[in-house]
N, C-alpha and C positions, 0 to 999 in steps of 0.2 A: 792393812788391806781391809777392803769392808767386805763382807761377805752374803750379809744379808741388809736391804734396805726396802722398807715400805710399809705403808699406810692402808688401814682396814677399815673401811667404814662397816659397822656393826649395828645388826637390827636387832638388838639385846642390848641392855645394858652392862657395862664390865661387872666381872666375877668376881669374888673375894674367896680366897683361900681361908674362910673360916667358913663358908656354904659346906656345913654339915650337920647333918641330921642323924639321930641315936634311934634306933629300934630296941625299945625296952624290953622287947620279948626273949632276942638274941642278944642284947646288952653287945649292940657294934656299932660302930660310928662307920657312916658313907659319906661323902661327896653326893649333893645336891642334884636333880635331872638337872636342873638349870643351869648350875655348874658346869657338867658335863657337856649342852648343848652350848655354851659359850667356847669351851674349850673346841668342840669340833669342827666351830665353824671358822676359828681362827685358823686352827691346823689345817682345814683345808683349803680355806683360801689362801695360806702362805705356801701350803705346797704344790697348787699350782701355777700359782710364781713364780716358784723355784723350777717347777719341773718346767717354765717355759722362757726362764732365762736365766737355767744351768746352777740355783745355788748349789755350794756345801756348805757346811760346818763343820774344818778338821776336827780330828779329834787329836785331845791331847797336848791342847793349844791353847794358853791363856789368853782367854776373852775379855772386851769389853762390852756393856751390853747398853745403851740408849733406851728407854720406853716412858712415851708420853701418851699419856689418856686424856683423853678428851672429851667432857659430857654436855647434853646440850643443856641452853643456858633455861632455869624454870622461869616461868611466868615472872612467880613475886621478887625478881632480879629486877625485873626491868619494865615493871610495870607502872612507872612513875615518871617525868620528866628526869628528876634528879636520878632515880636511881638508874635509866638510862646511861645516861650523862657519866657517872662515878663507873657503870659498867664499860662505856665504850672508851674511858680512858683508863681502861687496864688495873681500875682500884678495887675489883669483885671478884676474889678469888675461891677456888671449890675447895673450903674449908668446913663443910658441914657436911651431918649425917646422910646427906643426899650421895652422896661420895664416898665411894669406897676408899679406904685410907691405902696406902702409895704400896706401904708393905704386902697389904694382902692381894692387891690387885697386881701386883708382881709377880707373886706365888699362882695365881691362876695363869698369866698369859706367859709365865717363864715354861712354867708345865706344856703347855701348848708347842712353844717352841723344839722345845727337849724332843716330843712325841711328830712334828712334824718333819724335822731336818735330824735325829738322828743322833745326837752328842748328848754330854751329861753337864747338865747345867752348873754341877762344878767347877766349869769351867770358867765363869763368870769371877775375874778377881777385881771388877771395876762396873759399878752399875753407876750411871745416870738417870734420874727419875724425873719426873714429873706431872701433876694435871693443872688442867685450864679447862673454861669454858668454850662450848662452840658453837656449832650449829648442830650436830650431832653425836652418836657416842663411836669415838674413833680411837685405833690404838696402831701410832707411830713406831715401830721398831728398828734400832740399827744394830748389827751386830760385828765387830771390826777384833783387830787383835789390838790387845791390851797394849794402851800406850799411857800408861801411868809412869808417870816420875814423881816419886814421894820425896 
């Protein structure tokens, strides 16, 4: 069963669960503002999603969890015939420091989740990941019951 399904278009760019900064004074590490405002704009526009077409997330239930990020595509991509060309045939992918890496960009929008719908993201025994290029910076989520066969 799927539980949660949908796509966020984002006027921030995705968050990295390494967005932390150390105050030498109090010798404590925080979570980033930028962090934080990425995280809340997810959580609230998934939960008014939900609050308008009835999610849950049981708890207690092994999940699987979908999430694709999507950044838009820079300039020096595709500023060339060819390099057009090599982008619009799917050979340009977001493998550079422009792009937050798959892991930590999980760690931010899984948090979001957790804090929007209410479960413990422990519950995750099956992730699917990925990012692409696009037009803008978007994050695809599905969230279903674990249908892994190992």
């Amino acid at each position: 069963m799927i539980y949660i399904q949908a796509e966020v278009v984002l006027p921030m760019t995705h968050a990295s669960g390494n967005q932390m900064e150390h105050n030498t004074h109090t010798n404590t590490v925080f979570r980033t503002p930028g962090y934080h405002k990425y995280q809340k704009y997810i959580v609230d526009s998934l939960q008014e999603l939900g609050d308008e077409l009835g999610w849950k997330v049981p708890k207690g239930t092994a999940l699987q969890l979908k999430m694709l990020f999507t950044y838009p595509v820079p300039e020096s991509k595709v500023n060339t015939k060819a390099k057009r060309a090599a982008f619009e045939a799917g050979k340009i992918y977001p493998i550079t420091r422009g792009t937050v890496d798959l892991d930590n960009s999980t760690k931010a929008a899984a948090d979001a989740l957790q804090e929007a719908f209410d479960f413990d993201d422990s519950q995750f025994i099956f992730e699917m990941l990925g990012k692409k290029y696009g037009l803008d910076n978007r994050l695809y989520v599905e969230i279903s019951d674990a249908e892994v066969d190992w």
